[in-house]
C-alpha positions, 0 to 999 in steps of 0.5 A: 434727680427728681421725682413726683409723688401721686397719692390715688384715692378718692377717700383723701380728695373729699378730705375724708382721709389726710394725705401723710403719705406724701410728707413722709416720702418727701422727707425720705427722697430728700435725705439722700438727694432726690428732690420732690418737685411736685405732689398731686392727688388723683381720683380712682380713675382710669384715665386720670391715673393714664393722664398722671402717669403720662404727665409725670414721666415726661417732667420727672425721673422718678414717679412714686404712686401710693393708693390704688393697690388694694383687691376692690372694683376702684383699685385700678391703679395696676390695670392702668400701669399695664395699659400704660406700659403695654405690658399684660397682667401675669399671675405670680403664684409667690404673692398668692402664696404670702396672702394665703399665709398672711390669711391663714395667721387670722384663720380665714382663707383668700378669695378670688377678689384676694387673688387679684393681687397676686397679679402685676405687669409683666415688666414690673418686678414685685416688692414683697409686701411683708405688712400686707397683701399688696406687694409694691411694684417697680417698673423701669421703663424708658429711662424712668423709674415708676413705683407704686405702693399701697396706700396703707402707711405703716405698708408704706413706711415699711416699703420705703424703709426696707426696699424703695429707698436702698434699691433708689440708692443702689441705682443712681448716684445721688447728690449729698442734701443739706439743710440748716436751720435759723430761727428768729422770733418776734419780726413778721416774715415781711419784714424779714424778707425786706431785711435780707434782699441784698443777702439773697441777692448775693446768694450762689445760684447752688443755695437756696432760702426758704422762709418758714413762719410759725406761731410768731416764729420764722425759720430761715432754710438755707439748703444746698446739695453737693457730691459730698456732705463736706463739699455741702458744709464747705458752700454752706458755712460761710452763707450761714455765717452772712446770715447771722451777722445780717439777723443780729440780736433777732437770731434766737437759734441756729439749731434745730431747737424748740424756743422753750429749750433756748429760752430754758438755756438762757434763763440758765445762763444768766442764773434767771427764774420764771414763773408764769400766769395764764389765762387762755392758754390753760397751763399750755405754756408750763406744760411746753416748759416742764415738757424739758428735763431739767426745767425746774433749775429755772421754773417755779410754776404756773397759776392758771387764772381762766375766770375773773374772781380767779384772777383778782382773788390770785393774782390781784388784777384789779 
């Protein structure tokens, strides 16, 4: 099952806002096996809203749209799905009611402008928005799913946590996703690669590698999807197992862990102590240490010496 994410507004393509809409749906399509695969941003206009719609439904099973829902001149975002569907705008009198009662808990009363969200394609059902006055809507069309949410998050975040993602459940049967996490440090990402050729060569066509680089860190993503998370674990193990063996002394991790916490664990290990000096860093690195309970079994302290006197009078640096 696979899915394109469309995130309308002018607002995020002049960088004024930043798109965390689409991180956040992505993260929960994937945990119950849909697969993103692809994200766009559009303009508040008609026709690149008509040509995204079009686009999507000919690659993807399921569209999702955040933006455009809102009761101004540029939230077209339904009046472009009507046209696109052939299907007129009907009044629903339930929404204007929940938008008369989300005014009436701030003293005010809806306007004519507040009352055009009370309209929707006649072929969508409505998913009622308890957080806003923009209810969600859910088309099924020509074998597709279209939904369209508003582009507030926490509007959002509540339509896909409470509606989106157990009706998509309900609806298909989906594949079981799973993802497991190396980490290496200190060996650039090229290297890395170079190293692990013959073991992505011999990698099943159903698993795939991913390198994730940070801050002098590599994630390796193995990740594979199954009928069931038995079935997942089964085709992963053995890969996971390759892998290690392949990476050696430069694994630090297998867990999802931050590299103060492995760090910590083997400081503990070998009954071990750190103490540390900064400069630049001004105190960041005691602050990622002493972030973990339990740091001081093994961390006596900083001394941040951000000047020179502060460095030959502290720490005797000629």
């Amino acid at each position: 099952m696979k899915a394109i994410l469309l995130t309308i507004g002018n607002e995020i393509l002049i960088g004024q806002i930043q798109d965390t809409n689409s991180q956040y749906i992505s993260k929960q399509l994937g945990h119950i096996g849909v697969e993103v695969m692809e994200i766009r941003s559009i303009s508040d206009g008609e026709k690149e809203i008509y040509d995204a719609l079009t686009e999507s439904c000919e690659k993807a099973d399921i569209i999702i749209s955040t933006g455009g829902l809102g009761p101004t001149k540029d939230d077209i975002t339904k009046k472009t799905l009507s046209d696109f569907l052939g299907s007129p705008m009907v009044y629903d009198p339930e929404i204007f009611e929940h938008i008369k009662y989300l005014f009436s808990k701030i003293g005010r009363v809806p306007n004519e402008v507040n009352k055009e969200q009370a309209y929707h394609p006649n072929i969508t059902q409505t998913l009622k928005n308890e957080m806003g006055t923009a209810p969600g809507l859910w088309t099924e069309w020509q074998g597709k799913l279209i939904i369209n949410m508003a582009g507030v998050p926490y509007e959002m975040k509540h339509l896909m946590e409470t509606q989106v993602i157990p009706r998509i459940k309900e609806k298909y049967t989906l594949p079981y996703i799973l993802h497991r996490n190396l980490l290496t440090m200190g060996i650039p990402e090229s290297e890395l690669s170079l190293r692990l050729e013959d073991f992505e060569a011999q990698l099943p066509n159903n698993i795939s590698l991913a390198y994730l680089p940070s801050g002098g860190r590599v994630k390796l993503r193995l990740s594979t999807k199954a009928a069931t998370k038995a079935l997942a674990e089964a085709q992963l193990e053995p890969q996971i197992e390759k892998l290690q063996a392949t990476l050696g002394k430069d694994l630090l991790s297998t867990e999802e862990e931050l590299v103060e916490k492995v760090i910590g664990q083997m400081l503990k290990e070998k009954s071990l102590r750190l103490a540390c000096a900064e400069s630049c860093t001004g105190g960041a690195l005691a602050e990622r240490i002493t972030s973990l309970s339990g740091s001081s079994d093994y961390f006596l302290g900083s001394a941040v010496t951000y000047h020179t006197q502060a460095k030959i009078n502290i720490l005797n640096v000629p």
